[in-house]
N, C-alpha and C positions, 0 to 999 in steps of 0.2 A: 504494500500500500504506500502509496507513494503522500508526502508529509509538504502541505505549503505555507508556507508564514506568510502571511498578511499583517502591510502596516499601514493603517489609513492616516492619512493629513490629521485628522483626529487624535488619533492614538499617540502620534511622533509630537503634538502640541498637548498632551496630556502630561504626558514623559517628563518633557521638558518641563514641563509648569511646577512639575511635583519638584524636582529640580532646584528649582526658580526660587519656590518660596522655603525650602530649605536655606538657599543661599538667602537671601533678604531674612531668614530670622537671624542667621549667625553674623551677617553686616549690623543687624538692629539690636546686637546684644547687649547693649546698654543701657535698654528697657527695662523698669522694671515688671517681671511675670508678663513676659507678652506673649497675647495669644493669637491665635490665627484662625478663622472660624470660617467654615464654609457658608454660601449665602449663592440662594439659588436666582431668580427673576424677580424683582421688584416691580412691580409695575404701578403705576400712578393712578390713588384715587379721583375719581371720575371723569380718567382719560387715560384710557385701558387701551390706547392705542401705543403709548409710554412706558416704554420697559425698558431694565436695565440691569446688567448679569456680571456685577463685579467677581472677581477671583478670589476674593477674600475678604471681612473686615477684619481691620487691627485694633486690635484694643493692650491697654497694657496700665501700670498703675498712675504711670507720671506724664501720660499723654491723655487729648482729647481720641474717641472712638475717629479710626478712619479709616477710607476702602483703601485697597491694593486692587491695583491694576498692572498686570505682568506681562510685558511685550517681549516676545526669543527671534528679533530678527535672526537675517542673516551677516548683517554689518553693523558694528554700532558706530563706525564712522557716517554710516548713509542715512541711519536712520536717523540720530541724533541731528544730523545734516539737516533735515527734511522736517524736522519737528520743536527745534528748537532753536531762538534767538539768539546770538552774537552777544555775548556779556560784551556790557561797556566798564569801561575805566579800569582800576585795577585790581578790584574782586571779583574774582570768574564766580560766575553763577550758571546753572542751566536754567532757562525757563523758556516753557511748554508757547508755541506760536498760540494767540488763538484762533489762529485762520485752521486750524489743523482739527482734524476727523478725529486724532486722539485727545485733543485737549477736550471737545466736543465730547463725547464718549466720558470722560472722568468727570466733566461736569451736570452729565443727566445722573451717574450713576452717584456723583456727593449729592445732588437735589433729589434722588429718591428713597435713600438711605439716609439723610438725616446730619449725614457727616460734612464738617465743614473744610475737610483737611482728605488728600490724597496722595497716598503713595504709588507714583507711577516707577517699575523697578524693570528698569533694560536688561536682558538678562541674554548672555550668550555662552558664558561657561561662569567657571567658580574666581577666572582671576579677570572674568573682560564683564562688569555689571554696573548698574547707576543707578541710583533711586533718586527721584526728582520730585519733590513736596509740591504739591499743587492747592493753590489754594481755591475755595466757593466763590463764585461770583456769580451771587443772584441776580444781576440784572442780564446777565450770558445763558443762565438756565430760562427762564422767563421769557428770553426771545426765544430762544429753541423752543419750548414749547409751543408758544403762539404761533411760528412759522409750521409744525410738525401737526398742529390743531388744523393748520389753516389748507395745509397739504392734505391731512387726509381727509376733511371734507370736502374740497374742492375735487379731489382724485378719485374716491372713493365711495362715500357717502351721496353727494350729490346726481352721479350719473346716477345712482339705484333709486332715488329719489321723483325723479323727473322723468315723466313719459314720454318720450318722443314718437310722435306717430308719423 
């Protein structure tokens, strides 16, 4: 009988994740008793169109509760490239564009979780990782919403609404 391994895009971004947040609790060891808590789909009271499926909350004794979000390019020269602004002056900082689909994404999923604080953690092995604090900004969840209300009644809702004869 002949034996076939099978590894779906799934599976290889599972691996890694487990990974992932192994390494981001041994970087975040300065916490005190931090935990890492699985958390499946949030989705937005009475706009059930709004979900949002972080990788984890963080909680710990000497911090406020916040999600983890774990990205395992394939470059973290490209990606970081791609998602994050030019520190000025002479303290390097990374911080999240918010023209970017990722910042987007951490700030539906701190507006549905409650959390005001995000850990996004670039992760490509145990010596090449980043974790980049992101902070709530409610006036950037609030347009998304309204834009994402406005898309799916326009897109959706409304053709089923309207009879065209």
């Amino acid at each position: 009988m002949r034996q076939t391994y099978v590894r779906t895009p799934a599976m290889s971004r599972g691996s890694a994740l487990e990974a992932a947040k192994e390494c981001y609790k041994t970087k975040q060891a300065q916490h005190q008793n931090l935990v890492l808590s699985q958390c499946g789909l949030y989705i937005m009271q009475g706009r059930p169109y709004i979900g949002a499926s972080p990788d984890a909350l963080v909680e710990c004794q000497c911090c406020e509760k916040r999600v983890l979000e774990v990205k395992c390019p394939e470059s973290m020269v490209k990606f970081l490239g791609e998602i994050t602004e030019k520190s000025v002056g002479d303290m390097p900082s990374i911080k999240l564009k918010h023209t970017t689909t990722v910042f987007c994404q951490v700030q539906v999923q701190m507006g549905l979780t409650g959390c005001n604080h995000a850990d996004l953690f670039v992760y490509i092995g145990e010596q090449q990782n980043e974790c980049i604090r992101v902070e709530f900004d409610e006036d950037y969840f609030n347009d998304v919403v309204e834009r994402a209300s406005f898309f799916f009644f326009r897109s959706y809702l409304l053709p089923h609404m309207v009879c065209i004869r």
